[in-house]
C-alpha positions in Angstrom: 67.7 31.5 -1.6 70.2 31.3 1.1 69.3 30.8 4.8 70.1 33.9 7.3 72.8 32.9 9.9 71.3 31.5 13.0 71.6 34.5 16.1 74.3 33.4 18.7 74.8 35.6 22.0 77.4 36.3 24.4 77.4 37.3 27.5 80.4 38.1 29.1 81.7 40.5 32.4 85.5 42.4 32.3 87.4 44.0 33.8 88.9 47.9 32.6 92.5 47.8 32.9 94.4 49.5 35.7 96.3 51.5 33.4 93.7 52.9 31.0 91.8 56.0 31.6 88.2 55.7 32.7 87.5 58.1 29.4 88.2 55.4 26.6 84.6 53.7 27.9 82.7 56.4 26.1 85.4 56.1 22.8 84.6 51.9 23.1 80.5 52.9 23.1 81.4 55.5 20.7 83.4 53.1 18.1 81.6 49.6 18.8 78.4 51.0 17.1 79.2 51.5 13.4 81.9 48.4 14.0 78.8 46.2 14.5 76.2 47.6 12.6 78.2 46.5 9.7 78.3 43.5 11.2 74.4 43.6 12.4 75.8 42.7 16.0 73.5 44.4 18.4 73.5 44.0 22.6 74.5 46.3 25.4 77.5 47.5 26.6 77.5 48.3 30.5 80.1 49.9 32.9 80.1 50.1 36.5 83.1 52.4 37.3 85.7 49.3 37.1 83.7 46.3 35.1 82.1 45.7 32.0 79.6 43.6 31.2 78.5 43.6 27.7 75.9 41.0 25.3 76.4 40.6 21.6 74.0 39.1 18.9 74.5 38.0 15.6 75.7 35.4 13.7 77.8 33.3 15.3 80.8 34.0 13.2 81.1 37.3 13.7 80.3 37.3 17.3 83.2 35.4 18.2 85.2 37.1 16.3 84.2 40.1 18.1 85.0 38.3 21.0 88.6 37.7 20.1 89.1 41.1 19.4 87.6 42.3 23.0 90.4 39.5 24.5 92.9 41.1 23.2 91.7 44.6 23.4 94.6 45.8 26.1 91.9 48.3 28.0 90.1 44.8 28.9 91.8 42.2 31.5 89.9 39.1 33.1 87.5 39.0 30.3 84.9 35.8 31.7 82.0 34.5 29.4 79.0 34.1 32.0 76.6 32.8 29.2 77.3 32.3 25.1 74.5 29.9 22.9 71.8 29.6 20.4 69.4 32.8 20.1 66.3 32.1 19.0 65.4 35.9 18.2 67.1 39.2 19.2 66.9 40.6 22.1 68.4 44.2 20.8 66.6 44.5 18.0 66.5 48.6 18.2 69.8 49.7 18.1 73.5 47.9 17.2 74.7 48.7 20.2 73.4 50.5 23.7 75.3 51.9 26.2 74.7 52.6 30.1 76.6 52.7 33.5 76.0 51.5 37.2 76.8 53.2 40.3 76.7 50.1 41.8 79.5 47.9 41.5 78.4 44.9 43.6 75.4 44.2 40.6 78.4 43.2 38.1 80.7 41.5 40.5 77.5 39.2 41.7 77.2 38.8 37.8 80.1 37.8 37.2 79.7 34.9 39.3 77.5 33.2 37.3 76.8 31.1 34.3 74.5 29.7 31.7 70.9 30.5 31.6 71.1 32.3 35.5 73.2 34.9 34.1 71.3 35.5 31.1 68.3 35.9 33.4 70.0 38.2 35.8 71.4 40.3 32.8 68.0 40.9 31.6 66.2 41.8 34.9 68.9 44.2 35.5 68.4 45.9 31.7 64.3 46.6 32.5 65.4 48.9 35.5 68.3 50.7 33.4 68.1 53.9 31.3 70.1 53.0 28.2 71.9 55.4 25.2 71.2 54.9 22.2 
């Protein structure tokens, strides 16, 4: 019997390109689900108005080849991992792939400053207080 993939995460803030319209954030949320349920990467996609910050779960494989693709995904610029390691279990284990905004752009831009294990913590403080689509 084969092994499952150990779960990797990523956690990283970008920015939306100056040239893109503000609409292809709800095609990205829109497209990213079935993408990665075939994949069974699950996490959260949030958008402030400017930034992103998105986690992603799964085998470790596919994650980072999911994030080579957002690198050079053209409506993303200044894409900075703030946390990627081991998982020992999922943390999105409901859904392949939620979806909310911020009004406040400050939260991201603190975020953004940080790394390893303070980011992860931060990330997940902010998702309790958040109202998330499915």
């Amino acid at each position: 019997m084969q092994k499952p993939p150990h779960l990797y995460e990523v956690l990283y803030v970008s920015t939306l390109a100056p040239d893109a319209d503000i609409r292809v954030v709800g095609d990205i949320a829109r497209q990213s689900r079935p993408a990665n349920s075939a994949l069974k990467i699950t996490g959260l996609l949030i958008f402030d108005g400017s930034r992103f910050c998105q986690q992603i779960e799964g085998a470790q494989k596919e994650v980072l080849a999911l994030l080579d693709r957002i690198r050079q995904d053209s409506r993303h610029i200044n894409v900075n991992v703030v946390h990627h390691g081991p998982l020992a279990e999922r943390r999105f284990q409901r859904f392949s792939m939620g979806y909310t905004t911020l009004d406040d752009e400050d939260v991201l831009e603190r975020l953004n400053k940080l790394q390893g294990q303070t980011a992860i913590v931060t990330f997940q403080s902010l998702i309790s207080s958040l109202t998330m689509d499915f």
